[in-house]
C-alpha positions in Angstrom: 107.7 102.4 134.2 106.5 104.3 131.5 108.5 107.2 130.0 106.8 109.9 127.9 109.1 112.4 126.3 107.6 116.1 124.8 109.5 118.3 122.9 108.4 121.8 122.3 109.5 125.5 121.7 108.5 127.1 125.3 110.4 126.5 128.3 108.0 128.8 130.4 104.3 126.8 129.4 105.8 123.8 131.0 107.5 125.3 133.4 104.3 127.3 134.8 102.6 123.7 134.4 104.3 122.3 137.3 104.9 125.1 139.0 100.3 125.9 138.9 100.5 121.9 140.0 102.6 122.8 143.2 100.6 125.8 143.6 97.2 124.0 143.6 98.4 120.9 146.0 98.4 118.5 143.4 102.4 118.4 143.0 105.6 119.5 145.0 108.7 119.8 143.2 111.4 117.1 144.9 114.4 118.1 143.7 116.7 119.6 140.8 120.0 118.1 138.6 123.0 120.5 138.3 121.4 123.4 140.0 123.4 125.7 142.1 121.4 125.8 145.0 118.4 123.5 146.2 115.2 124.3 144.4 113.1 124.0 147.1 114.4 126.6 149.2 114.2 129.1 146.1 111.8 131.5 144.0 109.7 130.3 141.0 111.7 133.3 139.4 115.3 131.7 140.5 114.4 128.4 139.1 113.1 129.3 135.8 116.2 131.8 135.3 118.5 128.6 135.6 117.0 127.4 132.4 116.5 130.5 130.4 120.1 131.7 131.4 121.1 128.1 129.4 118.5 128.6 126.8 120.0 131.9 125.6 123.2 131.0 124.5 121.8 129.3 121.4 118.5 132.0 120.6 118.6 130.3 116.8 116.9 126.8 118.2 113.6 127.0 118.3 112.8 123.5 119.8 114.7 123.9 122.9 112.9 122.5 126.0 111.9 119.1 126.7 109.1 117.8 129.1 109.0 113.7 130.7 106.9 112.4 132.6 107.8 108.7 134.2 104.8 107.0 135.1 104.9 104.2 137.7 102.4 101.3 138.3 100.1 101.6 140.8 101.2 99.3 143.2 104.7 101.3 143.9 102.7 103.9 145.0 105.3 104.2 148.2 108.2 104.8 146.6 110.0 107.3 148.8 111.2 110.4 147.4 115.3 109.7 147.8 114.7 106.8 145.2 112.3 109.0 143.0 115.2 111.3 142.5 117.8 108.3 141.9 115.2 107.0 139.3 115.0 110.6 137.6 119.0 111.1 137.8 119.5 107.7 136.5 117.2 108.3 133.6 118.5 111.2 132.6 121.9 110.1 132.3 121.1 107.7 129.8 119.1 109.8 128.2 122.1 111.9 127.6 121.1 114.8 129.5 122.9 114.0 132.8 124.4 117.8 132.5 121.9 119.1 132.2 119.8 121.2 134.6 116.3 119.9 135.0 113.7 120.2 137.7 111.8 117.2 139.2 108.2 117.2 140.4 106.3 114.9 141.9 102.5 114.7 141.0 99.5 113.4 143.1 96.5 114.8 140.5 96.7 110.9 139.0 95.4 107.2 139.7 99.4 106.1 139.4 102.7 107.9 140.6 104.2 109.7 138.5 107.0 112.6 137.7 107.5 115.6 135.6 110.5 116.9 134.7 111.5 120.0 133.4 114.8 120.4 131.4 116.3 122.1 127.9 118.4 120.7 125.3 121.2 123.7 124.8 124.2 122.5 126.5 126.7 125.1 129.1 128.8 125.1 125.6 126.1 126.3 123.3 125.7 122.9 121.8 122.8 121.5 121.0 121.3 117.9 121.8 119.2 116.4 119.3 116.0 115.3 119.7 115.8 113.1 116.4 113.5 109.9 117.5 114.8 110.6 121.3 112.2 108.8 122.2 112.8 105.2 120.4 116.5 105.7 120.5 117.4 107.1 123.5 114.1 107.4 126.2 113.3 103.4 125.4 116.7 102.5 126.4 117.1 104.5 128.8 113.7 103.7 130.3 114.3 99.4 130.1 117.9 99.7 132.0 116.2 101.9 134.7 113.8 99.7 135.2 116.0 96.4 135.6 118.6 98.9 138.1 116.1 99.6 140.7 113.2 97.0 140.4 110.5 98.4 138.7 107.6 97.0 137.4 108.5 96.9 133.2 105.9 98.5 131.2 106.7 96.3 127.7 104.2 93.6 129.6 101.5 96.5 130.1 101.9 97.4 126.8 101.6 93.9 125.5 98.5 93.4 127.6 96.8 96.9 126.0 97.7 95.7 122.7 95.9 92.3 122.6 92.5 94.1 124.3 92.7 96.6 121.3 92.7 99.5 123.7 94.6 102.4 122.0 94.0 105.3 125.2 93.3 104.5 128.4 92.2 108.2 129.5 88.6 107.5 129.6 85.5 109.5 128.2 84.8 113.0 129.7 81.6 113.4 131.2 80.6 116.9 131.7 79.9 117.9 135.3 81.7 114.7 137.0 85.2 116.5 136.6 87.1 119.3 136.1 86.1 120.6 131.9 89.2 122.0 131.4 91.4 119.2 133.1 89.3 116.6 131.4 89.6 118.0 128.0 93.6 118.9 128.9 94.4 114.9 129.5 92.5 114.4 126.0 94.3 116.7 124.3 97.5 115.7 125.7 97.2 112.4 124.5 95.4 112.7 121.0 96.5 115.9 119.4 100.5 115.2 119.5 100.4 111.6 118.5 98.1 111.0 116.1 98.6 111.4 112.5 95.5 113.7 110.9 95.8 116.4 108.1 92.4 118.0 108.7 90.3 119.7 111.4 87.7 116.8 110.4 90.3 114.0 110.9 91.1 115.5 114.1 87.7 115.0 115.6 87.1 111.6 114.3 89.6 111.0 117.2 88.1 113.2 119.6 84.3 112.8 119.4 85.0 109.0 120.4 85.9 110.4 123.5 83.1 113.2 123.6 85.8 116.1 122.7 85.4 118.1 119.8 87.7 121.5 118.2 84.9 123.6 116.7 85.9 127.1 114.2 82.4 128.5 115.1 80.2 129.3 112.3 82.0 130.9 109.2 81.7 134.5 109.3 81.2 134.6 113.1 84.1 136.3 115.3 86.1 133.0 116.0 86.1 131.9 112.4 87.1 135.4 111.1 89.9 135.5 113.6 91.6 132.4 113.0 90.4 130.6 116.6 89.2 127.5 118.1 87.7 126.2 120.9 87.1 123.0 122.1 83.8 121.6 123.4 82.6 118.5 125.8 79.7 116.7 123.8 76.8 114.5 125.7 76.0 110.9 124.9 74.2 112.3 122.0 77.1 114.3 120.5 76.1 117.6 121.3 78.3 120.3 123.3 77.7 121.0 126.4 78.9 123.8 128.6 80.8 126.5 127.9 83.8 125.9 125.9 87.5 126.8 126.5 89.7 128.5 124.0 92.6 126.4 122.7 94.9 128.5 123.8 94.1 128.3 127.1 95.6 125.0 127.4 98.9 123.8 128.3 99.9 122.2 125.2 98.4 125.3 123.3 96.3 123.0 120.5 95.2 126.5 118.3 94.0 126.4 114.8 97.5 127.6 113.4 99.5 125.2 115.5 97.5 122.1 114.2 97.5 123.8 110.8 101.6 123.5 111.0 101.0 119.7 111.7 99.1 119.1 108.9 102.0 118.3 106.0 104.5 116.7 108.4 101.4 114.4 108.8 100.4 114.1 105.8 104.3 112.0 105.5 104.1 110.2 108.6 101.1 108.4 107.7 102.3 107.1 104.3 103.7 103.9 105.6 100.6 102.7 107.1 98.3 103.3 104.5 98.5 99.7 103.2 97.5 98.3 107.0 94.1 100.2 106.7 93.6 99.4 102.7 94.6 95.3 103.6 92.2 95.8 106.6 89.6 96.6 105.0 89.5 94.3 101.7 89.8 91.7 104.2 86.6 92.6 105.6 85.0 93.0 102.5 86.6 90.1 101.3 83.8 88.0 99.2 81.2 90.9 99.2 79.4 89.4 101.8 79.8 91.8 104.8 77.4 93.9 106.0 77.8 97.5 106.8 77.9 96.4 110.8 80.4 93.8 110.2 82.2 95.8 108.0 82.9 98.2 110.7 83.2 95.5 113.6 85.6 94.0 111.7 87.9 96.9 111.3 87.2 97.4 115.3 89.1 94.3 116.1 91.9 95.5 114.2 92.7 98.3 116.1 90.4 100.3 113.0 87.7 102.7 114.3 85.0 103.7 111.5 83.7 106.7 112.1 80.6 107.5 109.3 79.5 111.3 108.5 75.2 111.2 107.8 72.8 113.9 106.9 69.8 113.9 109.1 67.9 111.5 106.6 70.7 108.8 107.6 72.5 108.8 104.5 76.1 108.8 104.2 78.2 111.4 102.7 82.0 111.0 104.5 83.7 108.1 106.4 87.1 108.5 108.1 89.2 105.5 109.8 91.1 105.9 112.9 94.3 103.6 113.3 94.6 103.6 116.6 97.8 100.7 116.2 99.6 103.3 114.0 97.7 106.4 115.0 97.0 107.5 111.8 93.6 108.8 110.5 92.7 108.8 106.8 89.6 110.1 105.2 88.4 107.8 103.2 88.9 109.1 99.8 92.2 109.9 100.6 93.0 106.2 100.3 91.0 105.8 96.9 87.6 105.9 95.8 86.9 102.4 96.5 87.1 103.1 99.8 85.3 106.1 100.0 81.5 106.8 101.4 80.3 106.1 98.3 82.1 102.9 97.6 82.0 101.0 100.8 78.1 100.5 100.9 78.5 99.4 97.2 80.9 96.8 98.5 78.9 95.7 101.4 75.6 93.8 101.5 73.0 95.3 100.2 71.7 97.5 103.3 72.3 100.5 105.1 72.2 102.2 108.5 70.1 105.1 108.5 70.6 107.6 111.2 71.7 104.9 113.6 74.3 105.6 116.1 77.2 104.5 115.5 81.3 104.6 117.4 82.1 108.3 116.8 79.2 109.7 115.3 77.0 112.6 116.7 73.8 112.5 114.0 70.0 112.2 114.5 69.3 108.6 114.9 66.3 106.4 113.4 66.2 103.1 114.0 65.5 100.0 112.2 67.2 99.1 108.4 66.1 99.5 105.0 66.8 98.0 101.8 69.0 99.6 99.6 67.8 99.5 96.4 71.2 100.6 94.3 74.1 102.1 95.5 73.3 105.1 93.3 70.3 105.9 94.3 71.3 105.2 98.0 74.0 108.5 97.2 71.6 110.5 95.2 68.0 109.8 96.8 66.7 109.0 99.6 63.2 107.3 99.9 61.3 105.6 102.1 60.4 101.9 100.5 57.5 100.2 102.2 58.0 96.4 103.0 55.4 95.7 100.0 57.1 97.9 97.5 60.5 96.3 98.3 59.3 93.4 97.4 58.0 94.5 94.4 61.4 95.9 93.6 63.3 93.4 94.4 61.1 91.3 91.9 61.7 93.6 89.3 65.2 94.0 89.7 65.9 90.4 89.1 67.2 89.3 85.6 65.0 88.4 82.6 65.4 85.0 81.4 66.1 85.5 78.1 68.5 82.5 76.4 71.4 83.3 75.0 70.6 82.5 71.7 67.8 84.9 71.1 68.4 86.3 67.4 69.8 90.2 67.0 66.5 90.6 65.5 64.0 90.2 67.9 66.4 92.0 70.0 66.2 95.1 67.8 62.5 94.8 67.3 61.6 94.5 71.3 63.6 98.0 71.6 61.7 99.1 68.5 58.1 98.7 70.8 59.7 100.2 73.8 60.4 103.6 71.7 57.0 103.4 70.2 55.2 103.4 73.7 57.3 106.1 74.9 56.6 108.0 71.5 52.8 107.2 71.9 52.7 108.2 75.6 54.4 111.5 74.6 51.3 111.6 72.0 
């Protein structure tokens, strides 16, 4: 079993979650904990009142309602519903909200069997619980003894498994016009924008794009961008939206500009510990100088690392942002220092670059094919295109004179004196 524990400030978007679920067929709510009367037999109205009739007697907590979700394997797809609602009392308990009231709901929208639950954190005596880490000190717990009491399969072994394949989300890419937009984009969302660490709009869709998602402002000085919004759109296999795209706020977990905005600091914390894993990571790879710019970033890959480049339409490249997905923190790189910026890393690499080509997260014209790159300063300043002949001219006149060590100051100073005279005579 896997336990996934939300925390948030509105009581009545997950509540109206479920209760749409129910609405559409794809859930049916099983049963309730310390309720006065049997949910099923009562109105949405009665149900949600239960809640917000506990919620007001502490209106100064603004986190104040809680959303899990308890995701079984596949294979105990029969479990009846007597021993779902055992599994969900006996969970709460040890989560330490078995006074609380809560609402159960079975869901049938997924590949595995799964419930919701629905419950707040302000107790009958206008105490509150604490949601500090609730989910590694409590939900973990909570969730291994649960598992041991009525059989289940553990899901430390799955974890293990998706670990060692380097697989850090297993919601799939969205394809536009196989499913639902908005419910396609929705299971993104819901598994991206609360748990990774970003402190940017641009970090945030290094995440996203690698699974064809991305948050778009709209032009500056169009309406959207004036107005503070966002919208989220479905790209193609070529990174380009498709389809018309849905406001944030239409979404469950309400991802909007200013709530991702709020994110951004708190984030910017979080992700301080890990920084060394991506630094180590990637001077092992360039360990030697003898990587190139594909190994570099296949490499990184098979450490949990995604590299995802930023090129103009002439294939150079002007940003690069990696995505932990082991610690699920994203860091542009110049936020780590500058030699592990853009610039820096093709400097560090083998002597080549990738122009336009596509790469794991990136949505750019493509070209194909490599080309030498002739400097590391002109790769960032100029971009030219260097026929095989002329490269090897280049690289002829790029290699070092052979001029002994012992060569006296004099004829030194007299070879620069000729130099200056050409110029002077050419100027002539």
């Amino acid at each position: 079993m896997v336990a996934v524990v939300k925390t948030g400030r509105s009581v009545h978007r997950i509540f109206n979650y479920n209760e749409n679920k129910v609405k559409e067929g794809k859930a049916e709510i099983i049963g309730a904990g310390n309720y006065p009367f049997d949910p099923e037999k009562t109105t949405i109205t009665m149900r949600l009142n239960r809640l917000l009739w506990q919620m007001e007697l502490r209106p100064d907590v603004k986190v104040n309602s809680v959303h899990i979700s308890l995701n079984f394997d596949p294979s105990e797809i029969n479990l009846p519903k007597e021993k779902l609602m055992q599994i969900a009392e006996a969970y709460m308990e040890k989560l330490g909200f078995g006074n609380q009231p809560f609402l159960v709901y079975q869901h049938h929208d997924a590949g595995h069997p799964h419930l919701h639950l629905v419950t707040t954190n302000i107790t009958a005596d206008s105490k509150r619980i604490s949601l500090h880490h609730i989910g590694i000190e409590k939900s973990e717990p909570a969730r291994r003894e649960v598992e041991q009491r009525f059989g289940l399969i553990a899901a430390q072994g799955q974890k293990e498994s998706a670990a060692n394949k380097l697989q850090p989300i297993s919601i799939g890419k969205v394809t536009y016009g196989r499913v639902e937009s908005k419910k396609a984009l929705q299971l993104v969302l819901e598994n991206i924008v609360a748990d990774y660490r970003y402190t940017s709009l641009a970090e945030l869709n290094a995440v996203l794009r690698q699974y064809n998602v991305q948050a778009d402002r709209g032009t500056e000085g169009s309406r959207i961008f004036k107005t503070g919004g966002l919208v989220y759109h479905i790209l193609d296999s070529g990174g380009k939206p498709v389809g018309v795209p849905i406001k944030a706020s239409a979404f469950y977990n309400k991802p909007t500009l200013k709530s991702l905005e709020e994110k951004y600091n708190s984030n910017e914390v979080k992700r301080i510990p890990h920084k060394g894993r991506v630094k180590n990571a990637i001077d092992v790879a360039l360990l030697g100088g003898k990587t190139s710019l594909r190994g570099f970033i296949s490499a990184l890959e098979k450490q949990g690392i995604h590299v995802a480049l930023r090129q103009n339409e002439s294939g150079l490249i002007y940003g690069i942002t990696y995505v932990d997905h082991t610690t699920k923190c994203v860091f542009n790189g110049s936020a780590l220092g500058k030699q592990y910026s853009a610039k820096a890393i093709p400097e560090r690499c083998l002597q080549e670059v990738l122009p336009g080509q596509q790469l794991p997260g990136q949505a750019v014209p493509t070209q194909t094919g490599l080309q030498p790159h002739a400097g590391a300063g002109a790769a960032e300043t100029k971009d030219e295109e260097i026929s095989t002949g002329a490269a090897n001219l280049l690289d002829a006149l790029m290699q070092p004179e052979f001029i002994p060590d012992y060569l006296p100051h004099q004829l030194k100073g007299k070879k620069k004196k000729r130099r200056k005279n050409k110029r002077n005579n050419n100027n002539l």
